[in-house]
C-alpha positions in Angstrom: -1.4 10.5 24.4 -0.2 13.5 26.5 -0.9 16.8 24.6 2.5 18.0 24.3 3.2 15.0 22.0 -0.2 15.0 20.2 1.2 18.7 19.4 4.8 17.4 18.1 2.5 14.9 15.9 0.3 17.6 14.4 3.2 20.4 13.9 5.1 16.9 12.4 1.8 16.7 9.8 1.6 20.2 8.9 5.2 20.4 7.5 5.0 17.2 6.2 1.8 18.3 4.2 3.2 21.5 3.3 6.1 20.5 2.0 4.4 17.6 -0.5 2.0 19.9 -1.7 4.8 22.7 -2.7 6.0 23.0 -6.5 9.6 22.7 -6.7 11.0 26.7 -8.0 14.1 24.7 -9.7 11.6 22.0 -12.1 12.9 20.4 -14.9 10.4 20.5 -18.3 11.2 16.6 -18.6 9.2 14.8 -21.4 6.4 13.3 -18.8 6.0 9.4 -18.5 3.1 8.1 -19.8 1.1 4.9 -18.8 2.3 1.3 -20.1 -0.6 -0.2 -19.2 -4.1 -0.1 -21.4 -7.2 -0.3 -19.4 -7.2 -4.4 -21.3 -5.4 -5.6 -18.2 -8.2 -6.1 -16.2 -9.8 -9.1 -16.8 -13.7 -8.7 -16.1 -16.5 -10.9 -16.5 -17.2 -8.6 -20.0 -14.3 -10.7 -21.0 -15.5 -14.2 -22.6 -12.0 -15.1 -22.5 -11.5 -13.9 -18.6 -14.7 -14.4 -17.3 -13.4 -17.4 -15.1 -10.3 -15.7 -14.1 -12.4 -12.4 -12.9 -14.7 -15.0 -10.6 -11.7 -16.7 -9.2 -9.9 -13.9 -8.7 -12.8 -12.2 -6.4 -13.3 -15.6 -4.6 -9.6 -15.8 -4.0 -9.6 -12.7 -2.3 -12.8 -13.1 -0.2 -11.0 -16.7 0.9 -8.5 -14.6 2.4 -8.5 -11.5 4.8 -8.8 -8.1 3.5 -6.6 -5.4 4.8 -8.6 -1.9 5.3 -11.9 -3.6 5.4 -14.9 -0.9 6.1 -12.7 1.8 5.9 -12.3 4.5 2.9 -8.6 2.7 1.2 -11.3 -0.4 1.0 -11.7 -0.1 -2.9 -7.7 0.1 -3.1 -6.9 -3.0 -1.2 -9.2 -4.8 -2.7 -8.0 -4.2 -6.2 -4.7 -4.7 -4.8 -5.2 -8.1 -4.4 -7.3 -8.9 -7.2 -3.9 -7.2 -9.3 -1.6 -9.8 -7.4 -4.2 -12.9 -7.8 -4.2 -11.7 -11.7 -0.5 -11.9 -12.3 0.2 -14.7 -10.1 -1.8 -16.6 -12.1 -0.4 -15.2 -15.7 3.0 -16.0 -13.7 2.5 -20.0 -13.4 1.6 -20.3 -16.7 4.5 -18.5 -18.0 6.6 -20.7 -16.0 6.1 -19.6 -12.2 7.3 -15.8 -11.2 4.8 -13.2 -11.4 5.8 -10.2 -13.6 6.7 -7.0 -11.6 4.5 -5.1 -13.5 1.6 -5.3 -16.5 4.1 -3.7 -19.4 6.9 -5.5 -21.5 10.0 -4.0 -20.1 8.7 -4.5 -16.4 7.8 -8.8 -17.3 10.2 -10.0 -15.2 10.5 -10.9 -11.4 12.7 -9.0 -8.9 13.7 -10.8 -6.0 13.1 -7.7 -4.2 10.1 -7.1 -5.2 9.1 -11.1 -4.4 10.1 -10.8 -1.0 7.1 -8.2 -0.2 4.9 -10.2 -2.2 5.8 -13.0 0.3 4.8 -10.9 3.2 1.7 -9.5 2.0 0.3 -12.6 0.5 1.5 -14.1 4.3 -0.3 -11.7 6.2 -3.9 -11.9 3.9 -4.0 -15.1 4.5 -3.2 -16.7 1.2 -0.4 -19.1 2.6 -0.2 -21.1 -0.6 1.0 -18.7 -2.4 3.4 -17.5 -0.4 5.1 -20.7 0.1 5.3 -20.7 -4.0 6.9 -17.5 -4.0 9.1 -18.9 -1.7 9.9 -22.0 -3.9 10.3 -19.7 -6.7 13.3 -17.9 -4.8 14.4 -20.5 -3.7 14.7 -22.2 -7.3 16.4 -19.0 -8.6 20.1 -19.1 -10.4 21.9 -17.7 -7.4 26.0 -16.7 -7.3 27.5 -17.5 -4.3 29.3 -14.8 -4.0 26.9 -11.7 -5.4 23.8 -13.1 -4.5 21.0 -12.8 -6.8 20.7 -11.4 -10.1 18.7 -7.8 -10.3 16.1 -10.0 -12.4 15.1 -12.9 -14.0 12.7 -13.9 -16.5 9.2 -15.4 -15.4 10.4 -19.2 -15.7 13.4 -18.8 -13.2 15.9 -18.2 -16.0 18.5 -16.0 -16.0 18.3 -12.8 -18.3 20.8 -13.3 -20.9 23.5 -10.0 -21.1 21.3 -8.8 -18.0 23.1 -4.9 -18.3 21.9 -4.3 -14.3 23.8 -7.3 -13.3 23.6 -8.7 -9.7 22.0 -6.6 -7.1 23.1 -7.3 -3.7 20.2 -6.3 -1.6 18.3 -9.1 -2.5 19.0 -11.7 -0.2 18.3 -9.1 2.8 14.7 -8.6 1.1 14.6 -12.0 1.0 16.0 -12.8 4.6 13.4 -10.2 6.2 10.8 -11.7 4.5 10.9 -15.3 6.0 11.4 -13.4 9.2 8.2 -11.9 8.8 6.0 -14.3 7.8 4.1 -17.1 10.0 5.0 -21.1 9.6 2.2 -21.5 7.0 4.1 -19.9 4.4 7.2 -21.4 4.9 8.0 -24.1 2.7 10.4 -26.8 3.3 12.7 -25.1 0.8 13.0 -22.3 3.2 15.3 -23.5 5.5 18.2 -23.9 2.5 17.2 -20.2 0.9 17.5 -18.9 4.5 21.2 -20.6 5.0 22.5 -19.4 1.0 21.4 -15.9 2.0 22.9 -16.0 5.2 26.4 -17.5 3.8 26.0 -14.9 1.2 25.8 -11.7 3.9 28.5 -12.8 5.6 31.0 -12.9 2.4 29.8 -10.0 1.4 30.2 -8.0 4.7 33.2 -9.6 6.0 31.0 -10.9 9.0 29.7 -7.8 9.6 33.0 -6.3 10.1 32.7 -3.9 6.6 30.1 -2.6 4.8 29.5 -4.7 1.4 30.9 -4.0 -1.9 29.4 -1.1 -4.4 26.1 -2.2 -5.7 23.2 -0.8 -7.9 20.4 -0.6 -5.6 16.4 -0.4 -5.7 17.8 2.8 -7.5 19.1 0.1 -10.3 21.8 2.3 -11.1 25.7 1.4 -11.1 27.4 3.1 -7.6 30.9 3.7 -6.7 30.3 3.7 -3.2 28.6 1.4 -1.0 24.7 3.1 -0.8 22.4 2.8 2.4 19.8 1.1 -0.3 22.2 -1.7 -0.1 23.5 -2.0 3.2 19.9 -1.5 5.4 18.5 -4.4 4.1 21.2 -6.6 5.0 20.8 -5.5 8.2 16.7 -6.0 8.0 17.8 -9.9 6.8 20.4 -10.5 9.8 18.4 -9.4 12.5 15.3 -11.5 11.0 17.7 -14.8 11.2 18.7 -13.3 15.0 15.1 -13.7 15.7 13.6 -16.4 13.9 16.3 -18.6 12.8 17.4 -22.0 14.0 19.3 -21.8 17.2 22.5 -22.0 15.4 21.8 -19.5 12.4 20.8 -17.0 15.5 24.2 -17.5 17.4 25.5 -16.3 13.6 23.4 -13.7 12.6 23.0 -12.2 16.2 26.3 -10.7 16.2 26.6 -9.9 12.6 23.5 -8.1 12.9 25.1 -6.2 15.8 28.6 -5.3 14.1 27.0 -4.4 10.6 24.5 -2.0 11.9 27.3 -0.6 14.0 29.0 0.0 10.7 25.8 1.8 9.2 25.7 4.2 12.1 29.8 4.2 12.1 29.8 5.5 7.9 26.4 6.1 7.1 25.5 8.7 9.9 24.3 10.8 11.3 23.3 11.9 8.1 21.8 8.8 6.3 22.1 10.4 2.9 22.5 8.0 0.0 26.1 7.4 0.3 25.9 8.4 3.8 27.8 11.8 3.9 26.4 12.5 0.5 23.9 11.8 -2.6 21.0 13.3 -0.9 18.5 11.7 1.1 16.4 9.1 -0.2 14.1 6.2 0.6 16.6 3.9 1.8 16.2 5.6 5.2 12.5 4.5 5.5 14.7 0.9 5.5 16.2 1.7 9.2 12.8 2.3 10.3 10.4 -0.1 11.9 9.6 -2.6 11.0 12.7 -3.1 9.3 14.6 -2.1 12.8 14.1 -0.6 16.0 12.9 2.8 16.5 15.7 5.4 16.4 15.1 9.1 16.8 17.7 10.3 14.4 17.0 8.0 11.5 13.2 9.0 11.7 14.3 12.6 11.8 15.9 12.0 8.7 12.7 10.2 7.5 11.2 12.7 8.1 13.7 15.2 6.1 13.9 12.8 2.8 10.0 13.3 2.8 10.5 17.3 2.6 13.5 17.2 0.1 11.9 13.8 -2.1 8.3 15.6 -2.5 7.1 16.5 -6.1 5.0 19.0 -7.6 2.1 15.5 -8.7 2.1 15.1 -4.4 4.0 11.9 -4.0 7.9 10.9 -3.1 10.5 10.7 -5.4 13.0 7.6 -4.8 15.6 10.5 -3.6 16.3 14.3 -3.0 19.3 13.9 -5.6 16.7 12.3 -8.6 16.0 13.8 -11.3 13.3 16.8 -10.2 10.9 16.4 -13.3 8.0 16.8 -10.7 7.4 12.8 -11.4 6.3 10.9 -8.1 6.8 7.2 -7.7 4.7 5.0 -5.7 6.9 2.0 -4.7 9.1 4.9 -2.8 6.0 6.7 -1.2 4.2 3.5 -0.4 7.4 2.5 1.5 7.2 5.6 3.7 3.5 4.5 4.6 4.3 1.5 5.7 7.1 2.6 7.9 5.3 5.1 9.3 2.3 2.5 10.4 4.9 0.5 11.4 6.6 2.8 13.9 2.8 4.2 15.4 2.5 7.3 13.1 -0.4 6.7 11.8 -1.5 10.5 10.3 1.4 10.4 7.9 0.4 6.7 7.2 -3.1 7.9 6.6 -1.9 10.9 4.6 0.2 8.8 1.9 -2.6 6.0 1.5 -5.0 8.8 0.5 -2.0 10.1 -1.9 -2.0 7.1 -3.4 -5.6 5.7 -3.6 -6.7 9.0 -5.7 -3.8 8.5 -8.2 -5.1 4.4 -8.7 -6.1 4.2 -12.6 -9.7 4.2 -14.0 -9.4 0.4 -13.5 -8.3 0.3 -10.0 -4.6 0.1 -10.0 -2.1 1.1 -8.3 0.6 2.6 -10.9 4.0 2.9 -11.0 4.9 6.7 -11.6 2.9 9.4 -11.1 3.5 12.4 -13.3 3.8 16.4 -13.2 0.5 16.3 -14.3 -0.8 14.0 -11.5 -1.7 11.3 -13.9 -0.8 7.6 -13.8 2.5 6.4 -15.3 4.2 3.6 -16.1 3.2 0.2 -16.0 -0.2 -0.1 -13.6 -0.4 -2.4 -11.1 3.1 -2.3 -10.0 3.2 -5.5 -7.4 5.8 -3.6 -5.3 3.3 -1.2 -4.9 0.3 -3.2 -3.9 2.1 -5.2 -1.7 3.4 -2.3 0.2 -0.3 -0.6 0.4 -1.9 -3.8 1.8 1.0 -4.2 4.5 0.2 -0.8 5.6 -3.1 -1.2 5.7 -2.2 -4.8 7.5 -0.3 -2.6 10.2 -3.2 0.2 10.8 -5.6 -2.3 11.3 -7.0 -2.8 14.8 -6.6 -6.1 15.1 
């Protein structure tokens, strides 16, 4: 690397780090989030009732391959899995889907949050379960139309009254997902989720000629206006069908790839807030980034910007500039900026946000979902999102 860029990369560092570790002047005293989780989650051999599950769960991981292995965010991955291996298997007995998270209001399955679960479980090896994910979306109640629901409960069912209705980002999740992963974790059922997602991307975006309808994002909040949180995954899922498709779903998606991302740059930028000219930066510009898309200078200066203007007094990312500022930090968010910046060869900020996020883990291991003022673990712990984003980083930054 020439010098004057290892410079640019260290002056890039230094700001970043600055800013995360800088109290916001303008906090808001919110009531703090506690944790939904009791340390009771983890199933250890202690357990007389879990003593089984603990052994198959270790053996399950060491069956697979182990992202980070030797280095210091060893303990994190590790646990990671073990998390996953512990609520997939809590998920089959309770019909199939894994829950999102170990807490009541968070025991359903997000098909957003399945699709990274696809990909992580793909690239540690453990191809079975993938390709039951897979099923499991596939088998999902899915409109036509809208796409999926923003939830569903662990059986496949549909949430009755859902208030967060359909969330259209899904089937992009879902689209980039069996782009990313290898043949072993494709089921047959694949090739017919692949071509209901597709259908459904095209409706929504007029063939790539508009930007879709309004729709409550990973944000889960109703919108007036079309949000990049929507739209950037949609882009993610066409090109993945441009590229890995059958020949005929890639003479589709090719082009619609091409005129919705044209739309994105067309309404969304050149400032790649929210709703494009406003709402604040937030996370959804880590989804232009690699590996999502190609490497763009102006959407990683903006990633770069939502990290300044998303950071929190507990050292972590909020899910935007415009959230509430309680000083709260949420993992899912930050652990998404990790992974994009692995993705696209910057590994110091990668590095940076892995450390963040392995010394706010839980006394048992996990990887929380909020982390508070205070800089202690909130919300329900593990979050799957979560784990599945830290072992796909740690997937990208490994040598081999």
């Amino acid at each position: 690397m020439r010098a004057g860029l290892r410079w640019m990369v260290a002056a890039m560092c230094a700001i970043l780090l600055a800013a995360c570790g800088t109290r916001a002047t303008s906090e808001t005293q919110w009531a703090e989030p506690q944790m939904a989780t009791t340390p009771g989650f983890r199933v250890t051999d202690r357990d007389p009732d879990g003593a089984a599950i603990a052994k198959e769960a270790r053996e399950w991981v060491e069956h697979g391959r182990l992202p980070g292995a030797g280095t210091r965010w060893e303990s994190m991955s590790r646990w990671a899995l073990i998390d996953i291996r512990q609520m997939l298997l809590s998920g089959r007995v309770a019909g199939g889907a894994p829950a999102a998270g170990a807490a009541a209001h968070w025991d359903y399955f997000w098909p957003r949050d399945g699709a990274f679960l696809v990909v992580a479980l793909d690239r540690t090896g453990h191809h079975e379960d993938a390709r039951h994910l897979v099923d499991v979306l596939a088998r999902l109640p899915f409109d036509e139309d809208k796409g999926f629901d923003a939830r569903y409960l662990l059986g496949g069912e549909r949430v009755t009254l859902d208030p967060r209705g359909p969330q259209s980002d899904g089937c992009g999740w879902v689209l980039w997902a069996l782009g990313a992963v290898s043949k072993a974790s494709l089921p047959t059922s694949a090739a017919g989720l692949r071509s209901k997602c597709l259908t459904n991307l095209m409706t929504l975006t007029w063939s790539g000629w508009r930007l879709p309808p309004p729709s409550p994002d990973y944000w889960e909040l109703s919108v007036t206006r079309t949000s990049l949180g929507t739209v950037a995954p949609m882009v993610a899922g066409l090109r993945a069908v441009a590229s890995t498709g059958t020949d005929r779903e890639r003479s589709i998606a090719g082009p619609i790839a091409k005129r919705l991302a044209a739309q994105v740059r067309s309404e969304m930028g050149p400032e790649y807030e929210r709703f494009g000219d406003s709402g604040g930066l937030d996370a959804a510009v880590a989804m232009l980034m690699p590996p999502f898309g190609p490497a763009d200078k102006r959407v990683a200066s903006r990633w770069l910007a939502y990290q300044r203007t998303a950071a929190r007094s507990s050292g972590g990312l909020a899910p935007g500039a415009g959230w509430k500022n309680d000083g709260t930090s949420w993992t899912p968010e930050t652990a998404l900026v990790a992974y994009t910046a692995a993705a696209s060869g910057r590994s110091e900020i990668a590095r940076h946000w892995l450390d963040w996020l392995d010394e706010h883990r839980t006394t048992w291991g996990s990887l929380p979902e909020k982390v508070n003022r205070s800089g202690n673990p909130a919300g329900p712990a593990p979050l799957l999102w979560t784990a599945a984003l830290v072992l796909l980083t740690l997937d990208e930054l490994d040598p081999a």
